[in-house]
N, C-alpha and C positions, 0 to 999 in steps of 0.2 A: 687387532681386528680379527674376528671370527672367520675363515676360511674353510671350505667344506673340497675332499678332495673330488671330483666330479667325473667320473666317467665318461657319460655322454649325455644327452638330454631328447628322448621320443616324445613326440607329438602324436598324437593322434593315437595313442593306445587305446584298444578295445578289449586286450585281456588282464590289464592289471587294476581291476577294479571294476566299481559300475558306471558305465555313461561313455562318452568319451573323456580322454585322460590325453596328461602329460606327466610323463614319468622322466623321475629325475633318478638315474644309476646312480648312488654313491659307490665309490672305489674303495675297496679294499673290507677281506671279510675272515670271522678266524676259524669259518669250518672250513674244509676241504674237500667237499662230495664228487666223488668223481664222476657222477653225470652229470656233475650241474653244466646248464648250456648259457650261462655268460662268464664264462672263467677270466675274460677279461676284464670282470669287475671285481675278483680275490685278493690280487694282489694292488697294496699301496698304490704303487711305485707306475709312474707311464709308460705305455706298453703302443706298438704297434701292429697290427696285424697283416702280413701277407698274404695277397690273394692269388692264385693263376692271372697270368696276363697285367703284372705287373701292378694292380690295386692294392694300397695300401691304406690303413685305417688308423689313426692314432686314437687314444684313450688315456684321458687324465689329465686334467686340468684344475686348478685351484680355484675357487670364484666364491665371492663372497656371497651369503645369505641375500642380499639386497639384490647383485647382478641376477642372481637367479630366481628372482621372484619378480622382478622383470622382467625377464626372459618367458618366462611361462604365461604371467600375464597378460601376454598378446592374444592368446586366446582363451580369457576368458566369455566371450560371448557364445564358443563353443562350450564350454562346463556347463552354461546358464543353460542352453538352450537342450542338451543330450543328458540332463544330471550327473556330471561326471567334475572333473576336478583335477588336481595333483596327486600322484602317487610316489611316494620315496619306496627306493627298491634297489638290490645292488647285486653283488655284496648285501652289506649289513648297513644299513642305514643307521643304525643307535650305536657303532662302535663310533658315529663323528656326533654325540646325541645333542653336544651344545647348538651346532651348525642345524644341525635338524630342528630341534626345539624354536631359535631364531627364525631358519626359514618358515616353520611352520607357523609360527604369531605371525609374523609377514601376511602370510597369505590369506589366515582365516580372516584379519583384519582388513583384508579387499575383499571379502565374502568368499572366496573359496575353498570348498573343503577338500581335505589331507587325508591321503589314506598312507599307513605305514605298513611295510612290507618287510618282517621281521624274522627272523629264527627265532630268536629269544635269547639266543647267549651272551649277553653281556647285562653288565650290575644292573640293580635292580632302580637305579638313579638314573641310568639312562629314559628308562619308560614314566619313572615319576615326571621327568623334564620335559617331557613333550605330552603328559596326559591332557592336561588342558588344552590342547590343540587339534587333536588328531579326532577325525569322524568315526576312523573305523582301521582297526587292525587285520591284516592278514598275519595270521601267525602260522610258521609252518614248523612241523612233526614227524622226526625222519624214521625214528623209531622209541620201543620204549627198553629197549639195551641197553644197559650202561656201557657194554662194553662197545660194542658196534657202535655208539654215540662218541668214545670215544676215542675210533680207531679213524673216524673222517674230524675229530677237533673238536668234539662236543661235549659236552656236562649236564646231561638229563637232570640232574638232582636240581642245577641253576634252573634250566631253562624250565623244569616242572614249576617250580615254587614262583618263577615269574608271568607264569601261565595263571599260577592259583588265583596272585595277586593282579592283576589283570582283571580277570572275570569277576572278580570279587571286588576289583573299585566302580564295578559299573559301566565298565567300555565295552563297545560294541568292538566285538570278537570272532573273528570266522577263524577256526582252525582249520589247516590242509596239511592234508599228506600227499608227499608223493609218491606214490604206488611204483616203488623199486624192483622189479624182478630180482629175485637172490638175496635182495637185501631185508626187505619186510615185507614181503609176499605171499608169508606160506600163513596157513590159519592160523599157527601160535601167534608169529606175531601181529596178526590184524586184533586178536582178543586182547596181548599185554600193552598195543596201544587203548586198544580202546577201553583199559580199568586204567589205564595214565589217565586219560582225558576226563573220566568221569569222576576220579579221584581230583582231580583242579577245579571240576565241577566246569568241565562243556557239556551241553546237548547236543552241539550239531558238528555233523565236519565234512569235509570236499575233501573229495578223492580225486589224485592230479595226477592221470597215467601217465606211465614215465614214458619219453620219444628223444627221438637224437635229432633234433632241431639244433641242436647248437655246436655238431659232432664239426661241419668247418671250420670254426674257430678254432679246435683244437688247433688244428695242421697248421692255421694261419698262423697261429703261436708259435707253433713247431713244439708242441706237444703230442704225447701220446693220449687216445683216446679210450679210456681201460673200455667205455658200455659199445665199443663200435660194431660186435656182432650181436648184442644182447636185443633182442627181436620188444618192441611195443606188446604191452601185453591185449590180448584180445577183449574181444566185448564181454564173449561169457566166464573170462576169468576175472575182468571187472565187477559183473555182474555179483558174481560170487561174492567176492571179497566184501560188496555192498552189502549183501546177504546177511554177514555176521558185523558188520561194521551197524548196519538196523536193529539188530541186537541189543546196541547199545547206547545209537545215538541218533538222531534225523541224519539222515546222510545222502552224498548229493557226488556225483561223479560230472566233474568238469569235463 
């Protein structure tokens, strides 16, 4: 029986997707970025986090495709009524792609639509396996570095070519990046992503400034937080960056 490791399960999201949503965290992911602000969904393995004042949080649990597409179907009268839906989101949702692909027929088959919330890194039979189900991809682009891609666990050259092929079977596609200070910030690299992107053949992309929303998890983990002095970048270095990113593509700053 197919089993999907499960992080935790949000209701009522308004930012991962359109409408209202319920996202489903899968655990466990094989980049490493050090600002990402759910580090509790990286690792496999179940984790709990400590808060001040004695709160504590556990993450990870195994549930089948089925439990979980019951679970979310309680509120489908809110999808219906907000146009919103399921969102797989993690971690990596395509490194469990079987459990994905299952929960995903699940659920188009009760009429609700699946948005998938993806890097890109992993085989290209992951994304074959759930095309048929999925409304709409977010795909996210941390830079176009091979090396810097591969110093947080990444493979530009995979996740380009599963980008290409993507766009190229016809899925709705939104690409985002998120706007790194130090890391892909400066003009070179806003231009080498965006001949990545047009080289796969996108037109459009969302720009996702970087924030430390998720810097108390760290502690709670009893991790270190490398971005914790690294300041939000401002509106008009946003702006910019929009600037030459229009250069190249429609673009949109979330």
């Amino acid at each position: 029986m197919t089993k999907i490791n499960v992080s935790n399960i949000q209701r009522f999201s308004t930012g991962d997707g359109p409408g209202i949503r319920t996202t489903v965290f899968f655990k466990g992911c094989v980049l490493r970025c050090p600002w990402c602000h759910n580090p509790e969904t990286l690792s496999p393995k179940p984790q709990t986090l400590s808060y001040p004042g004695g709160v504590s949080v556990s993450y990870g649990r195994m549930m089948t495709p089925g439990e979980i597409a019951d679970d979310v179907s309680e509120d489908i009268e809110f999808y219906r009524a907000g146009g919103g839906g399921v969102t797989l989101s993690g971690g990596e949702p395509l490194l469990q792609y079987e459990g994905a692909a299952e929960l995903s027929s699940l659920l188009r088959g009760r009429g609700i639509d699946v948005l998938a919330d993806t890097a890109g890194c992993v085989p290209w039979r992951a994304f074959q396996s759930v095309l048929p189900f999925i409304e709409l991809y977010y795909f996210d682009i941390k830079t176009a570095d091979p090396v810097k891609y591969a110093s947080i666990g990444g493979d530009i050259t995979l996740i380009a070519e599963n980008l290409q092929k993507l766009l190229s079977s016809g899925a709705d596609v939104r690409v985002r990046i998120p706007f790194i200070p130090g890391f892909n910030s400066s003009d070179d690299d806003c231009r080498e992503i965006c001949r990545l992107l047009v080289r796969a053949g996108a037109r459009r992309a969302d720009l996702l400034p970087f924030h430390r929303l998720g810097s108390s998890k760290y502690t709670a983990l009893g991790l270190k937080y490398a971005y914790k002095d690294v300041k939000p970048p401002s509106k008009d270095t946003m702006a910019h960056a929009a600037e030459i990113y229009n250069e190249y593509l429609e673009t949109n700053i979330e």
